[in-house]
N, CA and C of each residue as an Amber inpcrd file, in Angstrom:
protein
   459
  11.4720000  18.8580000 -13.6530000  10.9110000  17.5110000 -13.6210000
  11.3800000  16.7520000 -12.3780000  12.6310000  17.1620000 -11.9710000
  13.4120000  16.7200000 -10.5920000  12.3050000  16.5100000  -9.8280000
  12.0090000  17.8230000  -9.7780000  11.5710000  18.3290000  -8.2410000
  10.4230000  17.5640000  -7.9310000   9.3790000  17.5660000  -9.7170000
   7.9430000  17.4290000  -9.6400000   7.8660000  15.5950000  -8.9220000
   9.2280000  14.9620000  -9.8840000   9.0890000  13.4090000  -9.4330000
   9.5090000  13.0710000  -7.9090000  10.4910000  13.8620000  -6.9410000
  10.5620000  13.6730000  -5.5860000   9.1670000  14.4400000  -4.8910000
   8.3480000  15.3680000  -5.2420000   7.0690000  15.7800000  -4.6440000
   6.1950000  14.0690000  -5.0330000   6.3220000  13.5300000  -6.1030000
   5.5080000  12.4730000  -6.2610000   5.8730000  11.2210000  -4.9150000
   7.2370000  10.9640000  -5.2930000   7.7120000   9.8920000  -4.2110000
   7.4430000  10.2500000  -2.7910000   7.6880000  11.4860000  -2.6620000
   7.1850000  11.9710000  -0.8360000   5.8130000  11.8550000  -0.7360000
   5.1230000  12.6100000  -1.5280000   3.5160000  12.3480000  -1.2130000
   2.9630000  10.5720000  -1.3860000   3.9070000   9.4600000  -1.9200000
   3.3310000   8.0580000  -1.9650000   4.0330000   7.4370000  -0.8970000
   4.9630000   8.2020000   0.1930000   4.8350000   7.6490000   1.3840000
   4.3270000   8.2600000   2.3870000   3.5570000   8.6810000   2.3600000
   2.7640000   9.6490000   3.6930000   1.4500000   8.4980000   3.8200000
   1.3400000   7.9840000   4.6690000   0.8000000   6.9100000   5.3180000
  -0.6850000   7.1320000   4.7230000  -1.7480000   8.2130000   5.2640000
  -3.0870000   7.9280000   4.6610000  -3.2660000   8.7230000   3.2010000
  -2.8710000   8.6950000   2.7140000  -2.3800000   9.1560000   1.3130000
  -1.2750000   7.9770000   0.1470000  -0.7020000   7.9810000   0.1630000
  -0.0570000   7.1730000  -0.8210000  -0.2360000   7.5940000  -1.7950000
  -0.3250000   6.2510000  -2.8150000  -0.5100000   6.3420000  -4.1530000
  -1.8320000   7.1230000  -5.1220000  -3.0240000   7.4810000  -3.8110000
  -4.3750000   8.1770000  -4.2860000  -3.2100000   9.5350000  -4.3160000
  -2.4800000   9.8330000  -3.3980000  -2.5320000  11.3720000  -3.7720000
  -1.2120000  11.7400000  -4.6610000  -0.3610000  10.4130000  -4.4810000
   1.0230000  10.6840000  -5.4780000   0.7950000  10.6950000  -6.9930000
  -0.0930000   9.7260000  -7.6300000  -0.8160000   9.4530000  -8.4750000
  -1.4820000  11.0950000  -9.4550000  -2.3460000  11.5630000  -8.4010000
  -3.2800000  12.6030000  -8.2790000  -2.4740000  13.9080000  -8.6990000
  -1.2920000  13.6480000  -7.8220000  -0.4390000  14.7210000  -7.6380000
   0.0440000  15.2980000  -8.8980000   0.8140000  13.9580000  -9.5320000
   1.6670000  13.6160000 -10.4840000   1.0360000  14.1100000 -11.9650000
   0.1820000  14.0240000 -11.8310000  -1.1040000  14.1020000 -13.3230000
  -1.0710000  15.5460000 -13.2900000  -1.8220000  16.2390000 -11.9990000
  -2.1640000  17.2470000 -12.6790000  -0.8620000  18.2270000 -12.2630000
   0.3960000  18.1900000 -11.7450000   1.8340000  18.6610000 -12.0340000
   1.8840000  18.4310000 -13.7120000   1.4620000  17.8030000 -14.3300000
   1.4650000  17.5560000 -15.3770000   2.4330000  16.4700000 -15.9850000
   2.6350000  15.4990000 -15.1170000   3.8650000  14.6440000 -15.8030000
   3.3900000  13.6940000 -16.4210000   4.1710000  12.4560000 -17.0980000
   3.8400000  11.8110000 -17.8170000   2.5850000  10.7150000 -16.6820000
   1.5750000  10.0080000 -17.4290000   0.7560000   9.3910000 -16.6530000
   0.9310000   8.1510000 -16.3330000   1.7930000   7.6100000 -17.3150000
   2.4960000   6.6310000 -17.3230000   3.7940000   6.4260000 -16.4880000
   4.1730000   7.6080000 -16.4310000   5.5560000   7.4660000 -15.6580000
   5.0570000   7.7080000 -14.1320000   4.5300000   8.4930000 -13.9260000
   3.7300000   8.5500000 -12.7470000   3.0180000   7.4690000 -12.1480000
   2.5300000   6.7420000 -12.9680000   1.4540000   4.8780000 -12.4590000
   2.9900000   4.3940000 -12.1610000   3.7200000   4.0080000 -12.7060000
   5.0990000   3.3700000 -12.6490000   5.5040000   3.5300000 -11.5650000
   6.0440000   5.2710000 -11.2730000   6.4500000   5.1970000 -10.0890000
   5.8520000   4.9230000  -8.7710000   4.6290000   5.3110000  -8.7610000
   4.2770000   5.2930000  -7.5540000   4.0320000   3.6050000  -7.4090000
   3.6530000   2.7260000  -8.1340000   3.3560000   1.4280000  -8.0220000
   5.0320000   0.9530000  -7.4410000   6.0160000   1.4020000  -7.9070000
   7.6440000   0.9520000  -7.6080000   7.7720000   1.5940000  -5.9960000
   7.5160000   2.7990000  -5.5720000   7.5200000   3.4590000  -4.6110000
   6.0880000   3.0190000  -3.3490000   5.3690000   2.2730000  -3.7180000
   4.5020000   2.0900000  -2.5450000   4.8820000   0.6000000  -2.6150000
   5.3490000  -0.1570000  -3.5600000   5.3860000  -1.6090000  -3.6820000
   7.0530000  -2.2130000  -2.7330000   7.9590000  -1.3290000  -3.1670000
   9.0970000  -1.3510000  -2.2040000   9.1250000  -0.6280000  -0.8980000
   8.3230000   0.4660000  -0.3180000   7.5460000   0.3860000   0.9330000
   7.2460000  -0.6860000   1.8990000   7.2280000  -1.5830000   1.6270000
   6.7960000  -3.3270000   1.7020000   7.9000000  -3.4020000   2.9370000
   9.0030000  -3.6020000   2.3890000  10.3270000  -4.0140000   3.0110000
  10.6160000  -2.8680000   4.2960000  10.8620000  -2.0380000   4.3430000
  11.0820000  -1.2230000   5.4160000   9.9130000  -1.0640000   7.0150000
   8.5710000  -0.8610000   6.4720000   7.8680000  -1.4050000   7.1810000
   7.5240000  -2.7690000   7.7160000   7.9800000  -3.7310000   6.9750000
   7.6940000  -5.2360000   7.3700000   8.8940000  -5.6610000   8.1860000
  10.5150000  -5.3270000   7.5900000  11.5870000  -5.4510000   8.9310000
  11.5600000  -4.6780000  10.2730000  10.7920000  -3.5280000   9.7840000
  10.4040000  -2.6270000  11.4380000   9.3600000  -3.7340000  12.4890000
   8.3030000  -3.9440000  12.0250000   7.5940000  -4.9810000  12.5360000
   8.3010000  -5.3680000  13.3870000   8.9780000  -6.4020000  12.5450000
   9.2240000  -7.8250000  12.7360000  10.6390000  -7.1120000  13.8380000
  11.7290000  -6.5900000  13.8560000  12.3570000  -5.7880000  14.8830000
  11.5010000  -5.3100000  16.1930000  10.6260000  -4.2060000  16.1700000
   9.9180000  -4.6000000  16.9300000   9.4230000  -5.2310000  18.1360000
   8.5980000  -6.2480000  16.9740000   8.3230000  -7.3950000  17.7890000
   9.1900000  -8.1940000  18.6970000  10.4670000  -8.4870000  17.5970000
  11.2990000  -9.4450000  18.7600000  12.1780000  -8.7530000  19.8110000
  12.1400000  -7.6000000  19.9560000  13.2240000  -6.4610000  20.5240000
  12.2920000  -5.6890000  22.1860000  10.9780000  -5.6500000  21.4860000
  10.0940000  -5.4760000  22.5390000   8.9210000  -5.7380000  22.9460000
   7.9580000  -6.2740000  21.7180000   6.4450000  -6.6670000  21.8870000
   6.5530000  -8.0570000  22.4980000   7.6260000  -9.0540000  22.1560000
   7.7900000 -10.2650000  22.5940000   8.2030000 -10.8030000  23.7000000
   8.2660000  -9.0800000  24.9010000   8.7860000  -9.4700000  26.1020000
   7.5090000  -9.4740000  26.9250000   6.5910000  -9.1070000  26.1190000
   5.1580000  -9.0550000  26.9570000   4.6280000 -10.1110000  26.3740000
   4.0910000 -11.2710000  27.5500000   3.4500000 -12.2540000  27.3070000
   2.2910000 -11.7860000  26.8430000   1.4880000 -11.2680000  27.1860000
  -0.0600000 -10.8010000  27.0550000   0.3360000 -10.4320000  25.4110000
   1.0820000  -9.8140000  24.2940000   0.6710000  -9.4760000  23.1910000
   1.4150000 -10.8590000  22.6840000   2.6040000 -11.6370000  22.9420000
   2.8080000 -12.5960000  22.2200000   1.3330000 -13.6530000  22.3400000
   0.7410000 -14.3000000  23.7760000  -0.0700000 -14.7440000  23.3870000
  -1.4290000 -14.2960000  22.7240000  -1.7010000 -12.6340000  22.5950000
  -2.6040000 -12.3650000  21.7070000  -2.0190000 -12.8160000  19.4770000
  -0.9750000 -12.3120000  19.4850000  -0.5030000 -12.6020000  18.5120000
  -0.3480000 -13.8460000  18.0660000  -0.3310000 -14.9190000  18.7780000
  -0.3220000 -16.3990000  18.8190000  -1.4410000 -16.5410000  18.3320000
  -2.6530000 -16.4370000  19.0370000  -3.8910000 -16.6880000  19.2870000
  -4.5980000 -15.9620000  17.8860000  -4.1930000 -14.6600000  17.3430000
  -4.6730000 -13.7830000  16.1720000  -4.0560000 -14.6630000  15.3820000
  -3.3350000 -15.6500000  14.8700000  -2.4980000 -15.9420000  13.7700000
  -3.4580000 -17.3870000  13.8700000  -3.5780000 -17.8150000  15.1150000
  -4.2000000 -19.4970000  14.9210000  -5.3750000 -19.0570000  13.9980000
  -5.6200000 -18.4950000  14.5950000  -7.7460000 -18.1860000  14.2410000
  -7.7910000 -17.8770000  12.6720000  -6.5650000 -17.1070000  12.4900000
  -6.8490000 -16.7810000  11.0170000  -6.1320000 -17.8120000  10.0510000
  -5.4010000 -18.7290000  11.0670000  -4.3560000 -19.3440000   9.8850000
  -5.2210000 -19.9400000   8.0830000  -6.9250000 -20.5330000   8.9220000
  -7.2980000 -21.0270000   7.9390000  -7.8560000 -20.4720000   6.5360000
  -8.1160000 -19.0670000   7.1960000  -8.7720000 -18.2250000   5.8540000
  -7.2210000 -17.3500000   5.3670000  -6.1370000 -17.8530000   6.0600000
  -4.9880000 -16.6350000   5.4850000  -4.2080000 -17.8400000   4.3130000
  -4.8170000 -19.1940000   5.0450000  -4.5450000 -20.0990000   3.6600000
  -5.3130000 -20.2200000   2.5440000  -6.6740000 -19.6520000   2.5990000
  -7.5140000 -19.9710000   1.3330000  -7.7030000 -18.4790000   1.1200000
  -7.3910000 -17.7230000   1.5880000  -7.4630000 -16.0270000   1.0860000
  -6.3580000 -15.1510000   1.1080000  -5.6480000 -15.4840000   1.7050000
  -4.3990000 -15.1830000   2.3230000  -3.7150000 -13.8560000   0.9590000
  -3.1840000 -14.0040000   0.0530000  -2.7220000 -13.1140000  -1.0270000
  -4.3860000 -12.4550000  -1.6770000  -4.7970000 -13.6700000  -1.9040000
  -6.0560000 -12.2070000  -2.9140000  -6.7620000 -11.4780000  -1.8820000
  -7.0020000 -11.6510000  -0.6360000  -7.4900000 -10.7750000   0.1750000
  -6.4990000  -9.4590000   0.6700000  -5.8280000  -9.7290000   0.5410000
  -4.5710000  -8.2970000   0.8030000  -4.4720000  -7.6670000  -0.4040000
  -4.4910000  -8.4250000  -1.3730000  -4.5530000  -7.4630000  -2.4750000
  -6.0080000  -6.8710000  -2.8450000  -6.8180000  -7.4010000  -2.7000000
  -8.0800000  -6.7750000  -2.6610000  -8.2760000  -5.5440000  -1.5810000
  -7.7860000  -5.5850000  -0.5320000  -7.6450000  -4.8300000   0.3320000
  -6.6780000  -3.6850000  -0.0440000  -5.7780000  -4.1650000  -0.4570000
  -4.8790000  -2.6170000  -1.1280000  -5.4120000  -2.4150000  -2.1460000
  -5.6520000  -2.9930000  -3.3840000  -6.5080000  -2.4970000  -4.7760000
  -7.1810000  -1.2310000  -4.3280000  -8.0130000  -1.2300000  -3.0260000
  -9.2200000  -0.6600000  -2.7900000  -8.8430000   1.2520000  -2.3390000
  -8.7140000   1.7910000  -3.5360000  -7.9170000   3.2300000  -3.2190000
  -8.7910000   4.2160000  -2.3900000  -8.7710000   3.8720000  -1.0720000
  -9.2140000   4.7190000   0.0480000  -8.2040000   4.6360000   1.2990000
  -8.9830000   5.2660000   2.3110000  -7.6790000   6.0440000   3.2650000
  -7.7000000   4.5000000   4.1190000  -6.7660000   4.5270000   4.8760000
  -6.2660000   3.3670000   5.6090000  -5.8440000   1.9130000   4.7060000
  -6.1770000   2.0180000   3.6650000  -6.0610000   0.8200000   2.8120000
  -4.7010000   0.3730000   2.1390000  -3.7010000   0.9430000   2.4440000
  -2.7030000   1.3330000   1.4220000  -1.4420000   0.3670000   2.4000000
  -0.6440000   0.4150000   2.0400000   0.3780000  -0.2210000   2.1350000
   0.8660000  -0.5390000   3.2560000   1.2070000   0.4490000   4.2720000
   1.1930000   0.4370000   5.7120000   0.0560000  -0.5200000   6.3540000
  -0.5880000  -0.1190000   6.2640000  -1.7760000  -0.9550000   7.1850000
  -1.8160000  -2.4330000   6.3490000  -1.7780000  -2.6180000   4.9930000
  -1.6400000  -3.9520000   4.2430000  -0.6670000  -4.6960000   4.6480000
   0.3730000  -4.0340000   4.7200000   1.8000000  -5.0500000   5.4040000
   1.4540000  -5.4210000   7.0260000   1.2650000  -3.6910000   7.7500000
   0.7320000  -4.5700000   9.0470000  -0.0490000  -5.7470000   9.6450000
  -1.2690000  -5.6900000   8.1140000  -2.3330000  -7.0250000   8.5370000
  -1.7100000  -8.2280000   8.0530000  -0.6690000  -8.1600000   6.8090000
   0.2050000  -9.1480000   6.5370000   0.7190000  -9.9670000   7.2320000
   1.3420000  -9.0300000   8.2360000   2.3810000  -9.1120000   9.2080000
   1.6280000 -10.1370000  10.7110000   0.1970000  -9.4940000  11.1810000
  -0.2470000  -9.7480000  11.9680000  -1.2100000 -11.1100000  11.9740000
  -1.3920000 -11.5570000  10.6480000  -2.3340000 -12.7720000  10.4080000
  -0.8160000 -13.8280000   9.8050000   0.1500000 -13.4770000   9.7920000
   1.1750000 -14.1650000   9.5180000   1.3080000 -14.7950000   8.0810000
   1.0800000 -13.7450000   7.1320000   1.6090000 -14.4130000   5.8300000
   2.7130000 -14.4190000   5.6450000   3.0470000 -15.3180000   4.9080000
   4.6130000 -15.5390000   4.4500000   4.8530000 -14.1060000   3.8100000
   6.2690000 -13.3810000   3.9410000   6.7170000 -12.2040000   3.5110000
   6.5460000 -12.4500000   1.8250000   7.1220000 -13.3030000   1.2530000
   7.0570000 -13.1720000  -0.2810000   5.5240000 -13.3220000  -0.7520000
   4.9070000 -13.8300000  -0.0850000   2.9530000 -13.5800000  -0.7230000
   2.5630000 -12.3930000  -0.1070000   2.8180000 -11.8840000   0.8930000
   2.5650000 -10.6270000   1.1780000   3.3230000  -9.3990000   0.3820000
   4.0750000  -9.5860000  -0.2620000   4.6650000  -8.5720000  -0.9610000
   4.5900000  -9.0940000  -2.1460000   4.0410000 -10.1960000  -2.6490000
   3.4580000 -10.2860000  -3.7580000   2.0530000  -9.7140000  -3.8770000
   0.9220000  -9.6070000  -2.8340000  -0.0070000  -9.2370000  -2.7580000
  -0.0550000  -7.7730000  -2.6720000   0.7480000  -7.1770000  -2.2600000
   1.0620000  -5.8600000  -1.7120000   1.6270000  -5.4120000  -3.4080000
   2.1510000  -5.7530000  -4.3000000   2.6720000  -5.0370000  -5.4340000
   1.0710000  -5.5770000  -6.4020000   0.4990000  -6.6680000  -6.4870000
  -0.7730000  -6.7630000  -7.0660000  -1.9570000  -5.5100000  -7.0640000
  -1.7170000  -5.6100000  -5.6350000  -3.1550000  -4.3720000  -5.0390000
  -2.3760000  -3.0980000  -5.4910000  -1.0380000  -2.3870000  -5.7580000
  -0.6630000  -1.6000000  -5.7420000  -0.6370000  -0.9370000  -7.2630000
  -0.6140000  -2.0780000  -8.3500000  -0.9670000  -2.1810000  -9.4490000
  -2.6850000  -1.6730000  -9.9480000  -3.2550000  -2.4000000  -9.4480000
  -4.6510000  -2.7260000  -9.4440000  -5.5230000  -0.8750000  -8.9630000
  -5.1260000  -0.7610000  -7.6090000  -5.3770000   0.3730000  -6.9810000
  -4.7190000   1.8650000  -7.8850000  -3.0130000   1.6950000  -8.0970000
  -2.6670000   2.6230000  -8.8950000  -3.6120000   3.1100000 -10.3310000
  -3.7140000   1.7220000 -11.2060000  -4.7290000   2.2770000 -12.3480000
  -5.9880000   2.6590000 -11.9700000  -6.4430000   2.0310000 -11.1510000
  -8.0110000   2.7710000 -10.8040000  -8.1000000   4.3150000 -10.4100000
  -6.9830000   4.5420000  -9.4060000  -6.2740000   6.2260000  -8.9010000
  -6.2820000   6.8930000 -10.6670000  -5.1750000   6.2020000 -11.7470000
  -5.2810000   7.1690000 -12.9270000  -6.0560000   7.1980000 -13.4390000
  -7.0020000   6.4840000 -13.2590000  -8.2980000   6.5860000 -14.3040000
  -9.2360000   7.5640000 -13.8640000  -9.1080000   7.7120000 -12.4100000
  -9.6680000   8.3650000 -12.1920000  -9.0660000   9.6420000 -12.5110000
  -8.2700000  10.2410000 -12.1540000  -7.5120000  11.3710000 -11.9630000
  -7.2900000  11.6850000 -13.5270000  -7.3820000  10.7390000 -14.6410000
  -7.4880000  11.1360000 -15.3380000  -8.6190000  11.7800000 -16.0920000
  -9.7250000  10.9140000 -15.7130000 -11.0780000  11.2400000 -15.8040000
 -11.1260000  12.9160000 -15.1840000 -11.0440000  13.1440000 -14.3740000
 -10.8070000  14.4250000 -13.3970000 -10.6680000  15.4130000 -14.1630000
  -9.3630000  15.2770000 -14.8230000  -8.9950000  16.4510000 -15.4000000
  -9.6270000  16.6750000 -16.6250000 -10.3170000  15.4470000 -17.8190000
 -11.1450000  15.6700000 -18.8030000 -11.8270000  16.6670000 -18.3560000
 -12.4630000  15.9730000 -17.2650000 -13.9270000  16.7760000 -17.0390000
 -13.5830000  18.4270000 -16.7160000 -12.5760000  18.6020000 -16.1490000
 -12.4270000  20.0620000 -15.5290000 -12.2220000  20.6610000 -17.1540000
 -11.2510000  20.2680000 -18.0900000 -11.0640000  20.6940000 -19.0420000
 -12.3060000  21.1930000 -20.3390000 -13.7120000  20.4540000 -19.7980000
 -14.8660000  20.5890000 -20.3030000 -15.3320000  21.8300000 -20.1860000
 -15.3070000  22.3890000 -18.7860000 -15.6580000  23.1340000 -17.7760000
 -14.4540000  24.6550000 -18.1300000 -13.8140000  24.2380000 -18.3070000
 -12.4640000  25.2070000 -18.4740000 -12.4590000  25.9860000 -17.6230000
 -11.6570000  24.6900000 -16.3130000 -11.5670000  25.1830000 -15.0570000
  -9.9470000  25.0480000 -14.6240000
């Protein structure tokens, strides 16, 4: 069971994969489905933090010595400030909910990061969509295996 739950946690940080394939993984290894939604929602949702202090390091260490991306980054944050205030969390979480490739956590924190939401609504939004996206992944994956089991494949 060791082994099967660190194959789960490695496959929900591999960037265009995540939680579709840790999820996926986890089910038909045969583990619990429940314990599997759990983890990977705990494991892509604390993801959050490591990628969002890299950013933000980064940025102030080397992107911020080039004028040309600070004033693009200036300029990307004005433009959006107004829809990142009236959309700002349900649009990131709608955006991670959405279990396809590029959608997942990495790229959610990056756009977080880059339209300038506050870290705690962005990682509130980021564990919402991760929720949201995870059950849709088991339903499916659970669905999956009914059907193969029809088939007795």
């Amino acid at each position: 069971m060791l082994n099967h739950t660190m194959m789960v946690i490695l496959t929900n940080l591999v960037p265009t994969v995540e939680h579709v394939g840790g999820i996926s993984l986890g089910v038909a290894l045969g583990l619990d489905p429940l314990y599997v939604y759990l983890l990977s929602v705990l494991v892509n949702s604390l993801l959050f933090f490591p990628i969002y202090v890299f950013l933000e390091l980064f940025y102030d260490r080397l992107l911020s010595k080039w004028n040309w991306f600070r004033k693009y980054l200036e300029r990307t944050r004005k433009k959006g400030k107004p829809y990142v205030d009236k959309y700002g969390v349900l649009g990131i979480m709608l955006f991670k909910s959405f279990p396809g490739p590029f959608t997942g956590t990495y790229t959610a924190t990056i756009l977080s990061w880059l339209l300038g939401l506050e870290k705690k609504k962005a990682f509130l939004a980021i564990c919402l969509g991760s929720m949201i996206g995870g059950f849709l992944v088991l339903a499916f994956a659970m669905g999956a295996l009914k059907t193969l089991a029809l088939f007795k494949l």
